[in-house]
C-alpha positions as CSV (number, residue, x, y, z in Angstrom):
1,X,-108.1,193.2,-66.9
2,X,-111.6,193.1,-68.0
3,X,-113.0,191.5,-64.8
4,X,-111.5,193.7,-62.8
5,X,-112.6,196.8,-63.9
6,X,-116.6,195.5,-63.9
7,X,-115.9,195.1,-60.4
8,X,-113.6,198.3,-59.8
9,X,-116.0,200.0,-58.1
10,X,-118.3,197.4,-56.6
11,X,-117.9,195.8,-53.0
12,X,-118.3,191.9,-52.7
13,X,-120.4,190.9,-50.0
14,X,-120.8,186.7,-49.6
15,X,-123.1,185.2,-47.1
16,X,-123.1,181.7,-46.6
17,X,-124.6,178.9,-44.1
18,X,-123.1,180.9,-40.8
19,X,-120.4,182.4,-42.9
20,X,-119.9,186.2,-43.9
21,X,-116.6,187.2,-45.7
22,X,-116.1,190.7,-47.8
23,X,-113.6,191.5,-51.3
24,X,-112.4,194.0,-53.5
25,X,-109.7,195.3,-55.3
26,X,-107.1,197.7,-54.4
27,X,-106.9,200.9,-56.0
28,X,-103.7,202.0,-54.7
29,X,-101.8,200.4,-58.1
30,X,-103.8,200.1,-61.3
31,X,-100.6,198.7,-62.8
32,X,-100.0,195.9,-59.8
33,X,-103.8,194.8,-58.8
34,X,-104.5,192.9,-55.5
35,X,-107.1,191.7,-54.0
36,X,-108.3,193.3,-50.5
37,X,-110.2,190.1,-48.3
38,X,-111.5,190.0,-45.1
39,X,-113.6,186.9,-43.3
40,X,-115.9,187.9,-40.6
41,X,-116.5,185.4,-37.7
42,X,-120.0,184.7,-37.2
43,X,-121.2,184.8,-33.8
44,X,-123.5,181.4,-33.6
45,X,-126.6,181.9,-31.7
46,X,-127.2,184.9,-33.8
47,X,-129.1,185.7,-36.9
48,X,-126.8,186.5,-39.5
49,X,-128.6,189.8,-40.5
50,X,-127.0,190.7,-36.6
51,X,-124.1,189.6,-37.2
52,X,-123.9,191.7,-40.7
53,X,-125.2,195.0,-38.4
54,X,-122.5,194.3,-36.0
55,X,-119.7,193.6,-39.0
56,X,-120.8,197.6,-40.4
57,X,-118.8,198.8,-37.0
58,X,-115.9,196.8,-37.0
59,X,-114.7,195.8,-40.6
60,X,-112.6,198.2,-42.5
61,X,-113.6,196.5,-45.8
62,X,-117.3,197.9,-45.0
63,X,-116.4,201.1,-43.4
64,X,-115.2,202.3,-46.4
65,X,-117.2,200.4,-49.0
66,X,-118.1,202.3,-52.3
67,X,-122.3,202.3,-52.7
68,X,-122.4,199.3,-55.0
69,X,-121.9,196.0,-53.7
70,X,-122.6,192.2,-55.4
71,X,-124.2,190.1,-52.7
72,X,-123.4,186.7,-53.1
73,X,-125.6,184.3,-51.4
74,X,-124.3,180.4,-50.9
75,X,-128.0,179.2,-50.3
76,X,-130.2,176.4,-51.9
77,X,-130.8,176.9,-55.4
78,X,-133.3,175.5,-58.0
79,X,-132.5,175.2,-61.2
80,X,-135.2,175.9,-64.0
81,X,-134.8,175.6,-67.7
82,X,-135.9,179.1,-69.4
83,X,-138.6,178.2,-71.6
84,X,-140.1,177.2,-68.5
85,X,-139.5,179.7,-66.1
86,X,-142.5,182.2,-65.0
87,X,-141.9,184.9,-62.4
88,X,-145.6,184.2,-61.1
89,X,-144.9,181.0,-59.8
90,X,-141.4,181.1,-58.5
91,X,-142.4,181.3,-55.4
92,X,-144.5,178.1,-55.6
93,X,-141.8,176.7,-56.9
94,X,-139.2,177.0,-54.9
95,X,-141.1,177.0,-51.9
96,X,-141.7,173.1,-53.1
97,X,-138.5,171.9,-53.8
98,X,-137.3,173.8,-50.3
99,X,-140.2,174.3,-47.8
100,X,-137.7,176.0,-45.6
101,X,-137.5,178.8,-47.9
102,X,-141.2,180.1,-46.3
103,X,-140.9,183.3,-44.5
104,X,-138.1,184.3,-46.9
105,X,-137.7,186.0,-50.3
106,X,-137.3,184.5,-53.4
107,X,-134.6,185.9,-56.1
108,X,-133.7,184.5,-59.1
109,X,-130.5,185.0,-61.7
110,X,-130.7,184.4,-65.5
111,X,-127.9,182.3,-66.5
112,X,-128.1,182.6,-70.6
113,X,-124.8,180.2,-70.8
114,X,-126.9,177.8,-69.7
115,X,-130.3,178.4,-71.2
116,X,-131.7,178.0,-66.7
117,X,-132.8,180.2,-64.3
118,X,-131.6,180.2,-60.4
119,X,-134.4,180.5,-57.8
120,X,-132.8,181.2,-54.4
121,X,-134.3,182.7,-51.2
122,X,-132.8,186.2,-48.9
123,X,-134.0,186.3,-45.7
124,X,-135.8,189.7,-45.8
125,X,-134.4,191.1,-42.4
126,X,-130.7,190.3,-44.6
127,X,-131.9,192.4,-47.5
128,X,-132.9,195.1,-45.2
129,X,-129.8,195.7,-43.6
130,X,-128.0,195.5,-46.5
131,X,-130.2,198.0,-48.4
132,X,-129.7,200.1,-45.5
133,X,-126.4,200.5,-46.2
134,X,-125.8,200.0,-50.2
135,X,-127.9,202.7,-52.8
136,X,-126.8,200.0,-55.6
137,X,-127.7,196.2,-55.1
138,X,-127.4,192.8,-57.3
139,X,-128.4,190.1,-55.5
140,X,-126.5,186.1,-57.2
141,X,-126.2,182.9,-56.6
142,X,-122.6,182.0,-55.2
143,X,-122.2,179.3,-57.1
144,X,-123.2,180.6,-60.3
145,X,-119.7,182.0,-61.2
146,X,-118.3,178.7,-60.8
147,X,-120.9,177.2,-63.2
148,X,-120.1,179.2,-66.2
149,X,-116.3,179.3,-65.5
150,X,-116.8,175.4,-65.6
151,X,-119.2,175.4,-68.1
152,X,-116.5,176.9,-70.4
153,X,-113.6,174.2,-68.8
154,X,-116.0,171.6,-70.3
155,X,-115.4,172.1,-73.6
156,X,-111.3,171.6,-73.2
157,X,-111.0,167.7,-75.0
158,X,-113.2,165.1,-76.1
159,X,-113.7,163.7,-72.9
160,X,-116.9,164.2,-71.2
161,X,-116.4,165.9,-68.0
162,X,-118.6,165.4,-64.3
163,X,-117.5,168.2,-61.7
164,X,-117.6,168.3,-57.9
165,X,-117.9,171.7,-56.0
166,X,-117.3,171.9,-52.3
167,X,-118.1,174.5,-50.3
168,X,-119.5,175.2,-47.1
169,X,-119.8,171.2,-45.9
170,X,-121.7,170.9,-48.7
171,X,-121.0,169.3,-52.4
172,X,-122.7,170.2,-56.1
173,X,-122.4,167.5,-58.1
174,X,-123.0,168.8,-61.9
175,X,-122.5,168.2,-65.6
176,X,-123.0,170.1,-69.0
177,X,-124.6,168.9,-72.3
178,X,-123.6,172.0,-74.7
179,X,-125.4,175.0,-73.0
180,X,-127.0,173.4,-70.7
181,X,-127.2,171.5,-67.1
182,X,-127.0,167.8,-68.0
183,X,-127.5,167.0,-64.8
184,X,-127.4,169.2,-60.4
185,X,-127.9,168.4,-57.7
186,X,-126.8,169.2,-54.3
187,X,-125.7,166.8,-50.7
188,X,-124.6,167.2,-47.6
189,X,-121.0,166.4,-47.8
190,X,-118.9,167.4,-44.6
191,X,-117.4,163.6,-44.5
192,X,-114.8,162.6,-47.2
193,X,-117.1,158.9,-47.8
194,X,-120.3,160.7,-48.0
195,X,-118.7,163.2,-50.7
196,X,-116.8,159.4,-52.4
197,X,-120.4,157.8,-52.6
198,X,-122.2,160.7,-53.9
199,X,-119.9,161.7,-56.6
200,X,-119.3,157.8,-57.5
201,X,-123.4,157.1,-57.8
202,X,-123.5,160.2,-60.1
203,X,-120.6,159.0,-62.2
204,X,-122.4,155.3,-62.1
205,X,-125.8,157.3,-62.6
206,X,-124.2,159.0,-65.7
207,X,-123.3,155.9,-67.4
208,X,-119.8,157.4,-67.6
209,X,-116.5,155.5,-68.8
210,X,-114.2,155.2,-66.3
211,X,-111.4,154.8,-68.2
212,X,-111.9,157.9,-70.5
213,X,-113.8,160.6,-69.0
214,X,-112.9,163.2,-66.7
215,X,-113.9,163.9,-62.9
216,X,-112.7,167.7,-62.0
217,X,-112.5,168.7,-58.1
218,X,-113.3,172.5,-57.0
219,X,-113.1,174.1,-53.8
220,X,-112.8,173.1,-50.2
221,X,-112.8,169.6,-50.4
222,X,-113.2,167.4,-47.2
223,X,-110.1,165.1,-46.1
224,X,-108.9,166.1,-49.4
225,X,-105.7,163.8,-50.1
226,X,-107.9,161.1,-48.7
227,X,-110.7,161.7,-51.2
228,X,-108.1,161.9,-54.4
229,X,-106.6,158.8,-53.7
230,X,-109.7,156.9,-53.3
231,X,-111.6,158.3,-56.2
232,X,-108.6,157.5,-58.4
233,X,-108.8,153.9,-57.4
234,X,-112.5,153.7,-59.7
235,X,-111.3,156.4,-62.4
236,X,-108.8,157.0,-64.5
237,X,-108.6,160.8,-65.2
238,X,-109.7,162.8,-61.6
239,X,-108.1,166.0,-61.5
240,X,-107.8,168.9,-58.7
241,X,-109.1,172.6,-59.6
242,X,-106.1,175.0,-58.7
243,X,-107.2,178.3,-58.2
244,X,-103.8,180.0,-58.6
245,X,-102.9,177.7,-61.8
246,X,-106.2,178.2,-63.4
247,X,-106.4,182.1,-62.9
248,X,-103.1,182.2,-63.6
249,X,-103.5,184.7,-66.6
250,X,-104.6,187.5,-64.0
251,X,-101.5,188.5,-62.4
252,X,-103.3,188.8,-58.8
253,X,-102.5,186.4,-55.7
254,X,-105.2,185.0,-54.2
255,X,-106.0,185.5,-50.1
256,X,-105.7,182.4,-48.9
257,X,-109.5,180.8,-47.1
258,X,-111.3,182.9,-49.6
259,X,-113.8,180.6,-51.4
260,X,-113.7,179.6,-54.9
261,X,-117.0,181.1,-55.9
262,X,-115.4,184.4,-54.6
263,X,-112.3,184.2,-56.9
264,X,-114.3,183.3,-59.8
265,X,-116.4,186.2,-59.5
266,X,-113.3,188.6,-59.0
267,X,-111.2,187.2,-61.7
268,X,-113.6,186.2,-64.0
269,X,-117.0,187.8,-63.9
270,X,-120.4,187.0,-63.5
């Protein structure tokens, strides 16, 4: 299993908006993988950097992690095209499009699938703790696994295809135009009508048929059931990402809570 092996030897650490969770894969059975996940609860009130210092004590996933580890980051990300992407001003720019980002510092991620680049912010007392611990660090976008798996969903039929990731209260809304972003962007979404309105204005905004093209739901949807039966009251052709179904090649059984982005990285790659 091809993804499995990149990540044999490689711990998976994913922070998110006052979320920490850790993955791997077993090694007790080479012929019988599995997948070794384990949530951390976040004490509010405290930086998440603490809480990450606090975690290295308690969880057994980190007590015996191997010196590599792939920190994914669930954080805002801008988007760039590649021909116009310039290390010298990524700060600049990402410090425009997300003021916030300030005292933090700004990483970026190739994505050659899609001809962009992902500017995205660690807080720097984060990255410190974590280098304090791990001799061997890449630093990603969560969400990017779950673009390129998509990306290559998107070319399955004629229809043209508008997807909806949920994660973390939050909802990307995205579409692909051969190797590229035909249109992101990202909104608040905890409520199932905020997440209707904003994926039906995209869809309107699109100028896409609703009786022939395709809406595709991923993740931790809001009020889910609710949501379906709503959006299939405007289009014809919404369907629901299964995780187990759509890995289903892989042979492993997904932990139940872990996030999408997380099993796409595990079971597919980066």
């Amino acid at each position: 299993m091809q993804a499995r092996n990149s990540n044999r030897q490689r711990l998976i650490l994913r922070i998110g908006r006052g979320t920490m969770s850790f993955a791997t894969f077993s090694e007790e059975d080479d012929r019988q993988p599995a997948i070794l996940y384990e949530p951390y609860v976040v004490k509010s009130g405290v930086s998440i950097a603490a809480n990450l210092r606090e975690a290295f004590k308690t969880s057994d996933l980190l007590l015996q992690a191997p010196p590599r580890v792939r920190l994914m980051l669930d954080t805002d990300v801008l988007l760039v095209p590649v021909d116009l992407f310039s290390e010298q001003s990524m700060d600049d720019m990402l410090h425009h499009a997300f003021p916030q980002t300030e005292p933090d510092a700004t990483y970026f991620n190739v994505v050659p699938d899609l001809n962009c680049v992902a500017l995205f912010a660690i807080n720097r007392d984060l990255r410190l703790v974590v280098d304090d611990h791990f001799s061997d660090v890449q630093v990603i976008a969560a969400a990017s696994p779950v673009w390129r798996h998509l990306h290559q969903r998107s070319y399955t039929g004629a229809s043209r295809k508008l997807f909806g990731y949920f994660h973390e209260r939050r909802l990307d809304v995205f579409s692909f135009q051969q190797n590229r972003f035909r249109f992101f962007n990202s909104y608040e979404a905890g409520r199932s009508h905020d997440a209707l309105y904003f994926l039906l204005y995209v869809w309107r905004q699109l100028q896409l048929s609703a009786a022939d093209d395709e809406l595709h739901i991923a993740g931790d949807a809001p009020d889910s059931e609710w949501l379906n039966a709503q959006l299939r009251r405007y289009l014809s052709h919404v369907f629901t990402v299964n995780p187990q179904a759509d890995f289903l090649q892989s042979a492993v059984q997904l932990p139940k809570g872990m996030p999408y982005d997380m099993q796409t990285l595990l079971l597919k790659g980066r």
